[in-house]
C-alpha positions as CSV (number, residue, x, y, z in Angstrom):
1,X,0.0,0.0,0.0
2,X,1.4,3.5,-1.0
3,X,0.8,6.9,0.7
4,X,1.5,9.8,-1.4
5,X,3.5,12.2,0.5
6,X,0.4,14.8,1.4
7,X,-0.9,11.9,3.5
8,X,2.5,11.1,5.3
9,X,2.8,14.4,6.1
10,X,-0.4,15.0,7.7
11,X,0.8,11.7,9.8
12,X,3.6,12.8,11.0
13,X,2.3,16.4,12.1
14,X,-0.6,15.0,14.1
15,X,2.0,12.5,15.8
16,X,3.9,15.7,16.5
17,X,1.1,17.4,17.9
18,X,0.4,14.2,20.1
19,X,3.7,14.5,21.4
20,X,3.5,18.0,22.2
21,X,0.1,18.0,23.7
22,X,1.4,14.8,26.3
23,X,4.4,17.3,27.0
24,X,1.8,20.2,28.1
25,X,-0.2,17.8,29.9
26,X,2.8,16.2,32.1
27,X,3.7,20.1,32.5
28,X,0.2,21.4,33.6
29,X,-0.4,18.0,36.1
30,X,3.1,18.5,37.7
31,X,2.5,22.0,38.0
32,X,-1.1,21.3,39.9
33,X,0.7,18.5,42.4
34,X,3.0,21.5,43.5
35,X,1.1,23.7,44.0
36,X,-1.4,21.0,46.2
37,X,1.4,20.3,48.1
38,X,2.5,23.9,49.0
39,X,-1.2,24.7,49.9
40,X,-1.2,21.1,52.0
41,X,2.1,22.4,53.3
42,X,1.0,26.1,54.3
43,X,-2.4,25.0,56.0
44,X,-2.3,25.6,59.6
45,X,-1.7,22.6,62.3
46,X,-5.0,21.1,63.8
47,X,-6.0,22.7,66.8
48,X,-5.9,19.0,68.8
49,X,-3.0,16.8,68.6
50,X,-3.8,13.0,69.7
51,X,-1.2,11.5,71.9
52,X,0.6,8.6,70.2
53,X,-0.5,5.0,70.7
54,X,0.9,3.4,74.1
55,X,0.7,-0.1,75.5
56,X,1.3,1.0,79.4
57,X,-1.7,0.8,81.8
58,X,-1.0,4.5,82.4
59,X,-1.7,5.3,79.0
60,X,-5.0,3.8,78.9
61,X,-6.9,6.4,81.2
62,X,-8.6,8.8,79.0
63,X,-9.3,12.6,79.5
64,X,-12.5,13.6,79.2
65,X,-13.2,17.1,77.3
66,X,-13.4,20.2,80.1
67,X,-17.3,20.7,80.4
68,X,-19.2,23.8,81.2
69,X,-21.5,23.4,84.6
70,X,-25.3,23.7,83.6
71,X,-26.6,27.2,84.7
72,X,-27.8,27.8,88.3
73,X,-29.6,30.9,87.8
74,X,-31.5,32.8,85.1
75,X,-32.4,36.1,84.9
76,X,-31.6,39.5,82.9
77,X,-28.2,41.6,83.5
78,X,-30.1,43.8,86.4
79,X,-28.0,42.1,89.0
80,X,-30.9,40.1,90.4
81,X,-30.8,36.3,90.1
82,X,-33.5,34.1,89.7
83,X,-32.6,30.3,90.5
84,X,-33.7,28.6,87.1
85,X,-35.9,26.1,88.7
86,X,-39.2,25.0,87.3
87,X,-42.2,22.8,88.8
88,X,-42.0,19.4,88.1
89,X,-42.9,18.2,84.6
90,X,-42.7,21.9,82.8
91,X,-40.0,23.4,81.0
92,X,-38.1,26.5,81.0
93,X,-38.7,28.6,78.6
94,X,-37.1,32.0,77.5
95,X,-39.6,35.1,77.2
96,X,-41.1,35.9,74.0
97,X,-40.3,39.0,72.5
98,X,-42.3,41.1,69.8
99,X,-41.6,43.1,67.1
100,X,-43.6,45.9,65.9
101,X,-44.3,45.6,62.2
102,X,-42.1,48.6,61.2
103,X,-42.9,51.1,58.7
């Protein structure tokens, strides 16, 4: 089978531009794993670090997160308190506040 040369040309040119497009794509991908891994690199440090694994008996007590004690009183800012109690089988609820319907 023969190939005149208009068709061997066109061959070899898209083969080139193959070859070039696998070059810019190589490029553009390394370029995109750097700059993940200077992001990944400048992100701050988690706020909580976990204490590596240990197999001493010590080790295996756990903290428990710091919790804040349940409110004794309620009441406005007037400097009276009210002890946020309620009779048995009601809730406490906050007062409802309205709104005019503005202008």
């Amino acid at each position: 089978m023969r190939y005149d040369r208009d068709t061997m040309s066109a061959v070899l040119e898209r083969e080139r531009s193959r070859s070039r497009m696998r070059v810019a794509t190589v490029g553009v991908g390394a370029a995109a794993l750097a700059t993940a891994g200077v992001v990944a690199y400048n992100l701050p440090a988690p706020a909580h670090k976990q204490a590596p694994a240990s197999t001493s008996p010590a080790a295996a007590t756990t903290t428990q997160p710091a919790t804040t004690p349940p409110a004794q009183y309620s009441g406005d800012d007037s400097g009276t308190r009210v002890p946020a109690t309620a009779p048995a089988g009601t809730a406490i609820k906050a007062p409802s506040h309205t709104t005019s319907g503005g202008s």
